[in-house]
RODO-2510 file (C-alpha; in nm, 4 decimals, decimal comma):
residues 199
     n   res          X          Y          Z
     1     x    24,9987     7,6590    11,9282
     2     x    25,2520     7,7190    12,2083
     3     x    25,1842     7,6600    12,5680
     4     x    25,1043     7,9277    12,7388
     5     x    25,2609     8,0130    13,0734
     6     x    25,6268     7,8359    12,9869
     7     x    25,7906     8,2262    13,0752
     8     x    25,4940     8,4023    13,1910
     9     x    25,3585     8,3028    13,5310
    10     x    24,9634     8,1702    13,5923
    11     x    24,7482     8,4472    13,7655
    12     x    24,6239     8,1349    13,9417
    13     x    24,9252     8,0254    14,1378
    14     x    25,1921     8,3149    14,0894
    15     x    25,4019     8,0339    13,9248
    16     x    25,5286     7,9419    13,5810
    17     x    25,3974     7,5893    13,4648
    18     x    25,7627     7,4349    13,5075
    19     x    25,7652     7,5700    13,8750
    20     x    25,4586     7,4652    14,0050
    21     x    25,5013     7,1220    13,8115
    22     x    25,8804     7,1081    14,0167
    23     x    25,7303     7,2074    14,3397
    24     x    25,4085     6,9435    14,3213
    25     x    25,7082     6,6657    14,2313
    26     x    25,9564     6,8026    14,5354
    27     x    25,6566     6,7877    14,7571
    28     x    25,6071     6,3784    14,6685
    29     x    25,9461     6,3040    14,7058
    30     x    25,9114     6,5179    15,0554
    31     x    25,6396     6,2409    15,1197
    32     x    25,9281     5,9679    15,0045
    33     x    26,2020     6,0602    15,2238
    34     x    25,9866     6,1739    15,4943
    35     x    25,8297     5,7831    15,5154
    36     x    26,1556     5,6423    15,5393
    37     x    26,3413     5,8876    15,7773
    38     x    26,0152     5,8070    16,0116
    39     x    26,1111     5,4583    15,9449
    40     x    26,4326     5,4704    16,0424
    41     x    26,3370     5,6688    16,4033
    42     x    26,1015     5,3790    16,4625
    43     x    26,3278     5,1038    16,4141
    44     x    26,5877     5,2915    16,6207
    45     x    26,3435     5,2938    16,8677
    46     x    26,2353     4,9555    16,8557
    47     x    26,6321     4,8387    16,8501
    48     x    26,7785     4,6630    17,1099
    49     x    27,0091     4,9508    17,3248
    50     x    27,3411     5,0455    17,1719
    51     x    27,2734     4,8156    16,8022
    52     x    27,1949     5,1504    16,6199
    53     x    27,4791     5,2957    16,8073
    54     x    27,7556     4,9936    16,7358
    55     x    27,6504     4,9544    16,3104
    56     x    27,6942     5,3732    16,3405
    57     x    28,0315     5,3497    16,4479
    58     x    28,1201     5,1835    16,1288
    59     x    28,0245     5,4760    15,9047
    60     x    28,3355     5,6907    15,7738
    61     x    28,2477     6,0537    15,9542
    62     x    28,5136     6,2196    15,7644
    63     x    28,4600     6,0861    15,4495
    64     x    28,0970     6,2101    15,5231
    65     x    28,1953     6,5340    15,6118
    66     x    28,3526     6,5370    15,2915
    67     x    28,0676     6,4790    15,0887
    68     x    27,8689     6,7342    15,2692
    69     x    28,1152     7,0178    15,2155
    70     x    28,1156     6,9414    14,8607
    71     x    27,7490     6,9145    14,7897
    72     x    27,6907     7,2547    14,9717
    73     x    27,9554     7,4062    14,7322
    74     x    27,7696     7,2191    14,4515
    75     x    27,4458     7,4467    14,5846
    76     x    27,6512     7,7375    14,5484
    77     x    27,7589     7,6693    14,2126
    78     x    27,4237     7,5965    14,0635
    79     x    27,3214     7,9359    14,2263
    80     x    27,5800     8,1345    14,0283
    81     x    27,5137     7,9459    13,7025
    82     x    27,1616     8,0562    13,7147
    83     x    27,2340     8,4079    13,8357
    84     x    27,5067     8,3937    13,5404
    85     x    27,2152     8,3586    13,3013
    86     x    27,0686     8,6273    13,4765
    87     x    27,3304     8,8860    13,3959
    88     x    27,3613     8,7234    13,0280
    89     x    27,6427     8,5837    13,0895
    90     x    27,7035     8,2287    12,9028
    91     x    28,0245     8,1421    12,9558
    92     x    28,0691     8,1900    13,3588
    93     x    27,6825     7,9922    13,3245
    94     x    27,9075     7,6954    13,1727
    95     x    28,1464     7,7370    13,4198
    96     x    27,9374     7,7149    13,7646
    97     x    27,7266     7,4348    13,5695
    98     x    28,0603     7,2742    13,4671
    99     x    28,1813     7,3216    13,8644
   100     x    27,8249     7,1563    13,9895
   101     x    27,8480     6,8399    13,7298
   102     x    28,2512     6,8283    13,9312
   103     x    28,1283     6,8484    14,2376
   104     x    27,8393     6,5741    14,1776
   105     x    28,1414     6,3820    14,0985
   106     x    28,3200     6,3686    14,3651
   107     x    28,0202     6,3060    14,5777
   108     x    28,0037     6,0056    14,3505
   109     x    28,3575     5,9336    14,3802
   110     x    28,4087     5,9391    14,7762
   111     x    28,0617     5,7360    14,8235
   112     x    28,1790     5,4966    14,6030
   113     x    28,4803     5,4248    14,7977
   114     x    28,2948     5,4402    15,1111
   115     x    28,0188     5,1744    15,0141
   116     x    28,3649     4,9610    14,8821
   117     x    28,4965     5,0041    15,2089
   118     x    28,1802     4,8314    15,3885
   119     x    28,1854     4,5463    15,1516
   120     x    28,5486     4,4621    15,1927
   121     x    28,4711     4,4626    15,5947
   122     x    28,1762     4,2282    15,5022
   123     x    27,9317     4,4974    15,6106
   124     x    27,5806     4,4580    15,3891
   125     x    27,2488     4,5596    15,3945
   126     x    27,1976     4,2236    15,5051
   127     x    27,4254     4,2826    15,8146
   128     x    27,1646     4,4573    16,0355
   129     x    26,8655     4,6900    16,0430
   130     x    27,0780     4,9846    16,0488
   131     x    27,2544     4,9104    15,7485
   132     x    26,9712     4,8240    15,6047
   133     x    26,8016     5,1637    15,6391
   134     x    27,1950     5,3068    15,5486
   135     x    27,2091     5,1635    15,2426
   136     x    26,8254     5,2122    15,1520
   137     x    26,8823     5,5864    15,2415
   138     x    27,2569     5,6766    15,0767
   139     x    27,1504     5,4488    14,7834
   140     x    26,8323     5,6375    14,7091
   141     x    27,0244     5,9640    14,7463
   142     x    27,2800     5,8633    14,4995
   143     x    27,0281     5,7853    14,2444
   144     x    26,8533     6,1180    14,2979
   145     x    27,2059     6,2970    14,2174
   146     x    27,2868     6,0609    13,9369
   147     x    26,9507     6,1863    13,7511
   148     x    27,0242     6,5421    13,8709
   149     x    27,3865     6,4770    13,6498
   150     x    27,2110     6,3526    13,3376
   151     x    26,9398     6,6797    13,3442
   152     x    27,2348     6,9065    13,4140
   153     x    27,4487     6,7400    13,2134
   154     x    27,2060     6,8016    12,9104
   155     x    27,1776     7,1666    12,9985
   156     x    27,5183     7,2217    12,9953
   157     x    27,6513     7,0411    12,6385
   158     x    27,6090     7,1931    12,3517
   159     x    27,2762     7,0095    12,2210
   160     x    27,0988     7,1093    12,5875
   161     x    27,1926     7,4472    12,5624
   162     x    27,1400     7,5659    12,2264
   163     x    26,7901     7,7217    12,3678
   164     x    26,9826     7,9686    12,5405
   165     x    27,0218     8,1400    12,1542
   166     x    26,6556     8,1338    12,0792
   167     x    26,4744     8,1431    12,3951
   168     x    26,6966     8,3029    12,7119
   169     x    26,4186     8,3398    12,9297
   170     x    26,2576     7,9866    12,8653
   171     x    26,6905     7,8378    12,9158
   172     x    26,6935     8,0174    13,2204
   173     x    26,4079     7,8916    13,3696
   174     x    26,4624     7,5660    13,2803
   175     x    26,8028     7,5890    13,4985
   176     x    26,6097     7,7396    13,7620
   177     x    26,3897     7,4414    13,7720
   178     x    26,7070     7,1892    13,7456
   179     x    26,8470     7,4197    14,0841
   180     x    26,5241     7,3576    14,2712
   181     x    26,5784     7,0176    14,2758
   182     x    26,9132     7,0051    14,3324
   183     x    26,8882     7,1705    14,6149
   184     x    26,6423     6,9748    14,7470
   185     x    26,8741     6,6646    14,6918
   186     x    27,1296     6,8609    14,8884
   187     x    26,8929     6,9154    15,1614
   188     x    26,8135     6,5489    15,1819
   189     x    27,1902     6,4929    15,2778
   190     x    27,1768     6,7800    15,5109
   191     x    26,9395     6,5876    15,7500
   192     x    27,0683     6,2291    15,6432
   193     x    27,4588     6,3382    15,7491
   194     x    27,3311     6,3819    16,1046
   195     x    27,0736     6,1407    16,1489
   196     x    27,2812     5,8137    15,9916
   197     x    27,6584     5,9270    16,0794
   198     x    27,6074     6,1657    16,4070
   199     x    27,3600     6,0558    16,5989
***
């Protein structure tokens, strides 16, 4: 027996099961971040004047900046693989999914240098209450894209996608899904690019 509502939405909610299952999961890790960014205003508060202000000085802006230009392309990209499967269109889907996996990359890539960077300045967690709640933060983040790879990933090889000949509707969905959260992940940077490096 097949389970019903996988392409067809619930006259309940409006909502396929995948969608409302994505949205209940966003809405915990909502909860998640939300804890810890009101942890981090409270120990900023609680600081002694200008600590918060001296450990932020040793964050890389531009490298920062970097990272957020890319993971706002990345949104775009997911967008137009999904809209690719949309118009039917395999092969530009590959390509934008292909172009998203990059630019996950390269976020990747550029944090990993950054975090190197700290350590070779012997800047830890350890070193203060800021970096702390840095590392806590970025390093959460990171794992968040890192699963968002290995689901996209998957999509986009050839064992992940082989759906997309049997059940189009049920593959595109599924991308759909694997956008949602990505582009929650992106908006996670979004506020943590001001709050850690700007502010």
């Amino acid at each position: 027996m097949q389970i019903p509502y996988i392409t067809d939405e619930r006259p309940d909610t409006g909502l396929t099961n995948s969608k409302l299952g994505i949205w209940v999961f966003l809405a915990s890790e909502i909860m998640l971040f939300g804890g810890l960014f009101s942890a981090y205003v409270f120990l900023r508060i609680a600081a002694p004047e200008g600590d918060f202000a001296y450990w932020g000085s040793k964050l890389n802006i531009p490298m920062a900046t970097i990272n957020t230009l890319v993971l706002i392309s990345s949104s775009m990209t997911m967008i137009m693989s999904w809209a690719s499967l949309k118009m039917k269109d395999f092969e530009k889907y590959k390509m934008y999914m292909g172009l998203t996996l990059l630019f996950a990359l390269i976020f990747l890539v550029i944090k990993y240098f950054e975090y190197t960077g700290k350590f070779h300045h012997g800047i830890y967690p350890s070193s203060s209450t800021f970096m702390g709640i840095y590392f806590t933060l970025t390093g959460l983040h990171m794992l968040h894209i890192i699963g968002g790879m290995i689901v996209m990933g998957y999509f986009w090889l050839p064992f992940g996608n082989k759906m997309w000949t049997t059940e189009p509707e049920r593959f595109t969905n599924r991308i759909e899904i694997a956008g949602l959260y990505w582009h929650f992940v992106d908006l996670v940077w979004i506020f943590l690019f001001p709050i850690l490096y700007l502010l």
